[in-house]
N, C-alpha and C positions, 0 to 999 in steps of 0.2 A: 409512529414506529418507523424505523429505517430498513424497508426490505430489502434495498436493490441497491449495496457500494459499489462505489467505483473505486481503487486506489492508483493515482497517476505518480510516475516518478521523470526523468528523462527519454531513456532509450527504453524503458520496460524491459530492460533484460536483467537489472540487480537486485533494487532497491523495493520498488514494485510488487511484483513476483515471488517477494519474501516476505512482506506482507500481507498479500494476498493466502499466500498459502498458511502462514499463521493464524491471520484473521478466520479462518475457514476451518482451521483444524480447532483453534479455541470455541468458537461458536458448536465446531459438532459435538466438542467434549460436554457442552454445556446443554447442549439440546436446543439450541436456538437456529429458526430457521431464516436463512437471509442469503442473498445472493451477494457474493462477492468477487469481484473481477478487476481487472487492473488493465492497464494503456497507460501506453510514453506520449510526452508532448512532442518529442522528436526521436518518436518511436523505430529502432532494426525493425522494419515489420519483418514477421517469420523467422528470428534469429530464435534458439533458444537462451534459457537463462546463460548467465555467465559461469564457467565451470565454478568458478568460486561460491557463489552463491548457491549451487546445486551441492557443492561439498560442507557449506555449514547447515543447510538445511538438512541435510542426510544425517548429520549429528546431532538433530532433535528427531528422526525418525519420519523426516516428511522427503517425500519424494517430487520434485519441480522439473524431473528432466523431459515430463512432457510439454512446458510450459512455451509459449512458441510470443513473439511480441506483437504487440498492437498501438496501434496508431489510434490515440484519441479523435473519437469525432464530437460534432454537435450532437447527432441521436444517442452516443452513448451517455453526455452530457445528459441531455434532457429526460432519460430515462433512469437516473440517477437519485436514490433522494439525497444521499450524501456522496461529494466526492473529497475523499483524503489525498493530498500532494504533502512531498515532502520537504519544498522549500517555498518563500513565498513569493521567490519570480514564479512557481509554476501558478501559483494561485491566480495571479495577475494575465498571464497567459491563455488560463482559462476562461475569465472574466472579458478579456479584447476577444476571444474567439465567439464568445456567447452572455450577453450580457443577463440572460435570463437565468443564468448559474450564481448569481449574487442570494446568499445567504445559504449557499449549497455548500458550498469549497471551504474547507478548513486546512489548515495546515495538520498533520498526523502528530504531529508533537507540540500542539497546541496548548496542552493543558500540564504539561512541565516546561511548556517559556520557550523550545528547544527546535530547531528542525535539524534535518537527518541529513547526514554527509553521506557526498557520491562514492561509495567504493569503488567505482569501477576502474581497472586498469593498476589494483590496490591490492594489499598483501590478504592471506586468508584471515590474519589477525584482525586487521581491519574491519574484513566482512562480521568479524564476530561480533566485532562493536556496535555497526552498525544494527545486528540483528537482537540485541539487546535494545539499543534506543527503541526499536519497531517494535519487541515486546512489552515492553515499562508503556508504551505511548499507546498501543491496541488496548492494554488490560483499564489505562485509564479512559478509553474511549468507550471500552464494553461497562465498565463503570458507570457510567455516567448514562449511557442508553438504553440499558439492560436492567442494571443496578444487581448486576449477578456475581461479580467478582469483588473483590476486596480490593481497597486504595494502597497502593505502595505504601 
């Protein structure tokens, strides 16, 4: 069982953090208990989310403006049992930082072929895209580990 995710994106102000907060709010809907957190591989540390990102989450009723950025380390690596990145340099990034993270790191859009584009510095329409990829991608993920939600 996977108590303790990590999910990593770039700067952990977009991509990340919307995830994070999905993941989290899906798992509470379902009554599943698991920790979930996020950090950038070249992480704002202390930035908060990006306004955009806080404006489409506020559109599914979840609130991120406490949400502050983090710098991926090796102990959060190692304290991980899964970490979700959203592209596969970051996979590989993670794997040169720490080699004992191999068969940990998956790409979040793994299981529809697919990984997730950078909003950042992107329209709000954009963000919306992308926050649909990170739902279709989490529901198949809770799929698959949980077996509590239904396949797209």
């Amino acid at each position: 069982m996977f108590e303790n995710i990590l999910i990593v994106c770039t700067g952990n102000i977009c991509r990340s953090p919307m995830a994070e907060a999905w993941f989290k709010h899906t798992l509470a809907v379902q009554g599943i208990n698991a920790k979930v957190s996020s950090a950038g591989i070249a992480a704002l540390s202390g930035y908060p989310a990006d306004p955009l990102a806080k404006e489409v989450m506020l559109k599914k009723a979840i609130d991120i403006s406490n949400h502050r950025a983090r710098q991926i380390t090796p102990k959060m690596v190692l304290s991980s049992d899964l970490i979700l990145v959203m592209e596969s340099w970051q996979q590989q990034k993670i794997h040169d930082m720490l080699s004992a993270s191999c068969g940990r790191v998956h790409c979040l859009g793994k299981w529809g072929g697919y990984e997730i584009p950078d909003p950042y510095k992107s329209t709000l329409s954009k963000f919306a895209t992308v926050l649909e990829l990170i739902e279709l991608a989490i529901k198949e993920w809770q799929c698959r580990i949980w077996q509590t939600t239904e396949k797209r």
